[in-house]
N, C-alpha and C positions, 0 to 999 in steps of 0.2 A: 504493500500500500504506500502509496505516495505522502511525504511528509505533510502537503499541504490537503492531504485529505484528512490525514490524524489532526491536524491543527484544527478542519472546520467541527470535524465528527465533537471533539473534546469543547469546542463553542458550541456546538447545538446541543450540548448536554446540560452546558451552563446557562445557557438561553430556558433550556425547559426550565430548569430549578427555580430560576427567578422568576418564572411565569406561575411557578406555585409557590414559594415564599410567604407571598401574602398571609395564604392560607393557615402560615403557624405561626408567622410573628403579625408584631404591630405595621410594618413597613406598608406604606404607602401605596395602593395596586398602581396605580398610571406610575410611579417611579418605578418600578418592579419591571411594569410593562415595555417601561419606556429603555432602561437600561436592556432586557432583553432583546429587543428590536434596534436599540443602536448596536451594542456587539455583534450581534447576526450579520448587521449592514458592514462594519467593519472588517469583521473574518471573511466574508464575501468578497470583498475588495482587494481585501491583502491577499489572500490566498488565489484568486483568482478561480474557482472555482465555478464561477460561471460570469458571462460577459458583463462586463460593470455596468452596460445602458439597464441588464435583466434585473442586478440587484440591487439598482435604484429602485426600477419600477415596484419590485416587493417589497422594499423599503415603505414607497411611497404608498401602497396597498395595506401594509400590517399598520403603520401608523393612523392611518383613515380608517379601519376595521375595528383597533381594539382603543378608539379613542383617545390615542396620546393628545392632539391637540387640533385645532378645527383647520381645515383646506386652505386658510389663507395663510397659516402658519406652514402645516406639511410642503404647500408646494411656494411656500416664498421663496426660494430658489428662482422660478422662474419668474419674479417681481424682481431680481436683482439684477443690476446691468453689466456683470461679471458674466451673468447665464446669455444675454444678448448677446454682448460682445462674444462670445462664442459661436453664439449661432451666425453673427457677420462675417467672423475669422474662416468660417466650412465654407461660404460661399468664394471667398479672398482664396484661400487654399484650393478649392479646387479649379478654379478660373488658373490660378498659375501654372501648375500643372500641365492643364488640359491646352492649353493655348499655347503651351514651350516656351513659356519666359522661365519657368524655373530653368529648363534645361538650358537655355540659352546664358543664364547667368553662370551656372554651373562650368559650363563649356571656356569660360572667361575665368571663372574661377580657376580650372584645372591646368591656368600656364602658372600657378603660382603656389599649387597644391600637388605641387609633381613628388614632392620629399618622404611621402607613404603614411601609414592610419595616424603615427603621430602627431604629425605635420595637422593633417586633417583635423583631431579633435581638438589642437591646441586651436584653429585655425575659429573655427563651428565656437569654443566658447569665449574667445576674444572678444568674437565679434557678437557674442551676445550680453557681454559686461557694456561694451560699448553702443548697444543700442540701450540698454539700462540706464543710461544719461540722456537718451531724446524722447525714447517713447516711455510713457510713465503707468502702463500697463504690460504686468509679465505677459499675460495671456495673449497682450496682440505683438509681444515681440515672437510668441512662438508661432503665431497666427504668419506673420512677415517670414521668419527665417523658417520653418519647419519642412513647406513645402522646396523649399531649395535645397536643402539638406537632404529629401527622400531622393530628390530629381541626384545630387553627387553621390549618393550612395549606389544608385541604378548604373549612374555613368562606371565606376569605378567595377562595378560585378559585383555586392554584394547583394545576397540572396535577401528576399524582403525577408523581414522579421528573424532573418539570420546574426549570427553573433556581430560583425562588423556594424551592419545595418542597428542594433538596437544599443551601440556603442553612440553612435553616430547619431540618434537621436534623441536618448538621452543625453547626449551634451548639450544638446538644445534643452532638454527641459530642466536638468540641473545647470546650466551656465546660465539660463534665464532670469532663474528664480535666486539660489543661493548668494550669491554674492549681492545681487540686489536688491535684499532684505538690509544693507548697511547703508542703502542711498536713500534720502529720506523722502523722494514723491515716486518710487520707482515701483513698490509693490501696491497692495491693499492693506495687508496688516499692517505698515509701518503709516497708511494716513488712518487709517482705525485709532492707533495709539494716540495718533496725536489729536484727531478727532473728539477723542474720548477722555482722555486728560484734559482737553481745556476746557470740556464740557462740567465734567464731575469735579476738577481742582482749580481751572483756571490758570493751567501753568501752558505755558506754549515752548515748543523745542525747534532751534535755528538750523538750520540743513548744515551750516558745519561743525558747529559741539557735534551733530548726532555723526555727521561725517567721518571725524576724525578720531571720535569712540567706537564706531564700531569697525568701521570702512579698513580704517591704516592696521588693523590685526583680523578680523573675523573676513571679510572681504575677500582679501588678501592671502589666505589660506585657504580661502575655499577656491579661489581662482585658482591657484597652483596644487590643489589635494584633487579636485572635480577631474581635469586630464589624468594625472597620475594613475589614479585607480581604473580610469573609463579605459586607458593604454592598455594599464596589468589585466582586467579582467576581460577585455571586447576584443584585444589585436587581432587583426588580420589582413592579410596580405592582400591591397588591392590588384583585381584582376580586371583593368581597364576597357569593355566592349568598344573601345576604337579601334581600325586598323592604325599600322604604323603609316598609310600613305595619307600625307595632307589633304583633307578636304575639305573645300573653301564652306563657310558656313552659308546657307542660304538668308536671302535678304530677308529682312524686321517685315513680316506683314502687319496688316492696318490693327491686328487683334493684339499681337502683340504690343505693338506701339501705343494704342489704347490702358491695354492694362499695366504697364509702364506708368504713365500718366496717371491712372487710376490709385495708382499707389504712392507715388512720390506725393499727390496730395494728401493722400489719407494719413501717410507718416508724420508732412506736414504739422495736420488737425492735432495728432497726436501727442507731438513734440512743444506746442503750443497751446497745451490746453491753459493754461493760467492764463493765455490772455482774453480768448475769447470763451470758455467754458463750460463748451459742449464735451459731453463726456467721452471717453473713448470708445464705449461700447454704441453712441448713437452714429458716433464718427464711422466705425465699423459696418452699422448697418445702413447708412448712406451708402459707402462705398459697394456695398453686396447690392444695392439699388440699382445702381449706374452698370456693375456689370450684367444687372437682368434685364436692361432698360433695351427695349428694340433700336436697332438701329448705330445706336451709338456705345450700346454693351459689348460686353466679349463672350457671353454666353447662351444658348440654345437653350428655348422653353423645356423641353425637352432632358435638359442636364440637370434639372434642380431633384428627380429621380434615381439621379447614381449618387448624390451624397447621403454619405452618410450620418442620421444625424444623433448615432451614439454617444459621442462627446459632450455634446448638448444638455442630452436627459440626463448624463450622470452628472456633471456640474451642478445640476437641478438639486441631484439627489444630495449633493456633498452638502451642499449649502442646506439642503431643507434638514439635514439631519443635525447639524450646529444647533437649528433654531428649535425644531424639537427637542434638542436636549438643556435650551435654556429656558424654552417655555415650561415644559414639565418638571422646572428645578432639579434636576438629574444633574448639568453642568456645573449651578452652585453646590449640592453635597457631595458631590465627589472631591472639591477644589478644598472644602472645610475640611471634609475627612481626612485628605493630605495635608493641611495646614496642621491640625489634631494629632497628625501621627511625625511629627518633622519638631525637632527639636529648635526653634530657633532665638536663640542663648542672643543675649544684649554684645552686641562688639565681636559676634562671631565670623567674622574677616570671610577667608573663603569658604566655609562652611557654610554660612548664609546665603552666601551668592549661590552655592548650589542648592540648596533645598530651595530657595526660592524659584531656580532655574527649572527645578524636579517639580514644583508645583507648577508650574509653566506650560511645561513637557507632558503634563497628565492632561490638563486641560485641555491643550490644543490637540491632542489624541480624542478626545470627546469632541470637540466643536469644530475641529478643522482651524489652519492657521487668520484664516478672515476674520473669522469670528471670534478669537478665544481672547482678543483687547477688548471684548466688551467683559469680559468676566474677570480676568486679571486686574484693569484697572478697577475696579471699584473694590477689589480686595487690597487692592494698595496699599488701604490706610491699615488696614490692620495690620500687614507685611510690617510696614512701619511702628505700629506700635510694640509689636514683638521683636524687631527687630534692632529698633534707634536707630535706620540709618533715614536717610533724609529720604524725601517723598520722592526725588528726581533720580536719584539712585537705583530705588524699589522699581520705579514703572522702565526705568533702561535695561533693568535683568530680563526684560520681556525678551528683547533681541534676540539674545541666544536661543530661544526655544525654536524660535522659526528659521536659524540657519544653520541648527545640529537639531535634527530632526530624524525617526528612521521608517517609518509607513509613506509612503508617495503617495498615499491619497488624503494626508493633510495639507498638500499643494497643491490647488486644482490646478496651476500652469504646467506643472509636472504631469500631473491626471488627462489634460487636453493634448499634450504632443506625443503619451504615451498611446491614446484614442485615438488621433488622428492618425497614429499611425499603425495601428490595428496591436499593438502590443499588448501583451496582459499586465497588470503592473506586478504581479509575481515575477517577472524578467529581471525586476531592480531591486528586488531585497538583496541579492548577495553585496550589488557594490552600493547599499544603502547603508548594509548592516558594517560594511567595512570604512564608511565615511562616517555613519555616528561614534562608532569608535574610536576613531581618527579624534575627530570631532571631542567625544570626553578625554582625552588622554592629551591632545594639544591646543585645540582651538578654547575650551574653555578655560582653562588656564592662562591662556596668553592672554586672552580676553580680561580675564579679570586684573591681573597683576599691570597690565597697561592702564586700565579702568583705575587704578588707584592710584599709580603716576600719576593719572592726570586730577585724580581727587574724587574721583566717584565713587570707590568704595572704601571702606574702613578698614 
C-alpha cells in the first residue's frame, strides 16, 4: 500500500472519531464537525489522493450538508478576487500557448539557456523574484510566467508531468511565492498583515523596515535554497526537439502580435496598481475579455471548452475552507490550544520567536496563508502580554510562517501552477519536506539573530 494511502486511511479514521466525539464529551458538534471536514479536505490535498478541483467540490458538499456555516460563507472563495484572478490567468495561459507566443518567447529564451537544467531553474526563479517587484500578485506572476515555462520545458524534451518538467514548474511556483512573502505589496498575506494591524492596533509598516527585516536574510535564502534543492531533487538532462540545422523562425502573425500587446498592458495595470486601483484580478479578467472579444481577440469561441477550469474551483475550495474554519471558531481554538500548550516565559529570546512562529505554522495549516493574519493579528496582544516583547515584534514573527512552510496547499500560487499544470501536489512534499527543514535549521535562525541586530527581538 502506498504511503499516501496509509496517511489518508489513518485521517479518515480520525475524521470519523470527531464526527462522534460529541456524543461523549461536552465539545461543541459544528466544531467537531467542522474540524472533521477541514482534515478530510487537507489529507485530500496533500496526499493527493484524488484530483484537488474533486476534493474541493466534497469539501464544499460536506460543509453545506452537515451545516458548518451558511453558502455565502462555504463558497466565499469564489466572492474573492484571488478566485477571479485565477479564473483570468486560465484564459491569459491558455491564449499563450495556443497562439505560440509562449513558444516563440521560449525559442529566444533558449540562445541564453543553452548551459542545461541548472542554468534553467536558476534562470525560471530569477526571473520570478524579479517580477515580485512589478507585478504585486503571486498568482498573476504565475499566470504571466507558467505558460512559458510549460512551452521551454516541451522545447527542451521533457516529458509532461515528468521529473524535469515538474522541476521546472515548481520553480515557478516556489520562486513566485517564497521569497516574495519579504517584499511588502508583492503577496496577499503580507497586505493582510498590514491591512489588519492598522485596523485592530493602528500601527502601519514602511516597505523598507519590512524590506530589510525580512528580505536581506529570509528572501535571500530562499532565493538560493529554492534552485538548490529543485537541481538535487528534478535534474535532468535536456533532450532539445530541434534539429541541429538553423531554421529561420516564421514571421509574428496578427494573433501573436495581438496577444503581445495584450499583455504588456495587462502587466502594465499590474505593476501600477497604487496609482490607478483596479485590482489585479479585474485587470486579469479585462485582459481574458479582449482575448474572447471577436475580431480583435486571439481566441476561438470554441476554445473557452479545452480549458481547464480545475484550478479555479480548488482556489475556491482553499479559501472557503480558511473561512469555514474561522467562522465555526475551529481557527481561534486550535490557535489558544497552542498558545495553552507553549510555554512563553517573559524575555524568552529565541524561544519565543519560535513558539510564537509554531503558533503561526499551526494556524496557517488551518486557514491557508491568506487568511491566517486575520487570526494571528488579533492574538497579538496576548503574544505580547505573555511574552513582553513589543507589539511590532509579535505581528513580524508572522513572516516566517509563510516563507518556511511544508503543505503546498497553504499557497494557492503554488496550488495554481501546480493545476495548471496538471501536477498533483503530492509531487512537492519531498523537496517541501527538504526546504522546511532547511528552513528550521537555517532560515529561522538567521532570521531571528538579524531580527535583533536590528532591534526587533529580545
Amino acid at each position: 500500500m502506498r504511503l499516501s494511502h496509509i496517511v489518508l486511511s489513518s485521517l479518515l479514521l480520525v475524521c470519523a472519531g470527531l464526527m462522534v466525539v460529541p456524543f461523549f464529551s461536552s465539545i461543541d458538534p459544528v466544531i467537531a464537525r467542522a474540524g472533521a471536514v477541514v482534515l478530510l479536505a487537507i489529507g485530500l490535498w496533500s496526499t493527493g489522493a484524488l484530483p484537488v478541483y474533486l476534493s474541493a467540490v466534497i469539501f464544499f458538499f460536506l460543509a453545506i450538508v452537515l451545516g458548518l456555516a451558511p453558502p455565502n460563507i462555504v463558497f466565499s472563495g469564489f466572492h474573492s478576487a484571488a478566485v477571479w484572478l485565477v479564473f483570468g490567468g486560465l484564459f491569459i495561459g491558455f491564449a499563450v500557448q495556443a497562439c505560440g507566443l509562449g513558444g516563440r518567447i521560449v525559442e529566444i529564451a533558449m540562445v541564453y539557456l543553452s548551459g542545461g537544467y541548472a542554468q534553467m531553474i536558476m534562470a525560471i526563479v530569477s526571473v520570478g523574484l524579479l517580477l515580485s517587484f512589478f507585478i504585486p500578485s503571486a498568482v498573476g506572476r504565475v499566470v504571466v510566467l507558467l505558460p512559458i515555462v510549460i512551452a521551454l520545458a516541451e522545447k527542451t524534451g521533457f516529458e509532461a508531468r515528468g521529473k524535469g518538467y515538474t522541476g521546472m514548474v515548481l520553480a515557478v511556483g516556489m520562486g513566485v511565492t517564497m521569497p516574495a512573502f519579504n517584499i511588502l505589496p508583492s503577496n496577499v498575506p503580507n497586505m493582510a498583515l498590514v491591512g489588519s494591524a492598522e485596523s485592530v492596533y493602528g500601527i502601519s509598516f514602511r516597505y523598507g523596515d519590512y524590506f530589510l527585516l525580512n528580505f536581506t536574510v529570509m528572501g535571500v535564502l530562499a532565493f538560493l535554497i529554492i534552485p538548490m534543492l529543485l537541481i538535487l531533487f528534478f535534474s535532468e538532462t535536456p533532450k532539445p526537439n530541434n534539429s541541429s540545422v538553423e531554421v529561420e523562425s516564421p514571421r509574428w502573425t496578427g494573433k501573436e502580435s495581438r496577444l503581445l500587446l495584450i499583455l504588456l498592458v495587462t502587466v502594465g495595470f499590474w505593476a501600477s496598481d497604487s496609482l490607478h486601483g483596479f485590482s489585479p484580478a479585474w485587470v486579469a479578467m479585462g485582459a481574458a475579455i479582449v482575448c474572447l472579444l471577436p475580431g480583435i481577440g486571439v481566441m476561438d469561441p470554441g476554445d473557452i471548452r479545452k480549458i481547464n477550469f480545475g484550478p479555479w474551483i480548488f482556489v475556491a475550495g482553499v479559501i472557503g475552507l480558511g473561512a469555514v474554519a474561522n467562522h465555526t471558531g475551529l481557527a481561534n481554538i486550535v490557535s489558544k490550544m497552542l498558545l495553552s500548550q507553549i510555554d512563553l516565559s517573559v524575555g524568552g529570546g529565541f524561544q519565543n520567536y519560535l513558539n510564537i512562529v509554531g503558533i503561526g505554522m499551526g494556524v496557517a495549516v488551518l486557514t491557508t496563508h491568506p487568511a491566517a493574519p486575520a487570526i494571528m493579528t488579533p492574538l497579538a496582544s496576548g503574544l505580547v502580554e505573555a511574552t513582553g516583547w513589543p507589539l511590532v515584534s509579535v505581528l513580524m514573527a508572522q513572516v516566517p510562517t509563510w516563507v518556511v512552510y511544508l503543505l503546498p496547499y497553504q499557497a494557492p500560487p503554488m496550488v495554481v501552477a501546480m493545476a495548471m499544470a496538471n501536477l498533483r501536489l503530492s509531487r512537492a512534499m519531498p523537496v517541501m519536506v527538504a526546504y522546511f527543514a532547511i528552513g528550521l535549521v537555517v532560515i529561522l535562525p538567521a532570521h531571528y539573530f538579524w531580527g535583533r541586530y536590528l532591534g526587533y527581538w529580545p
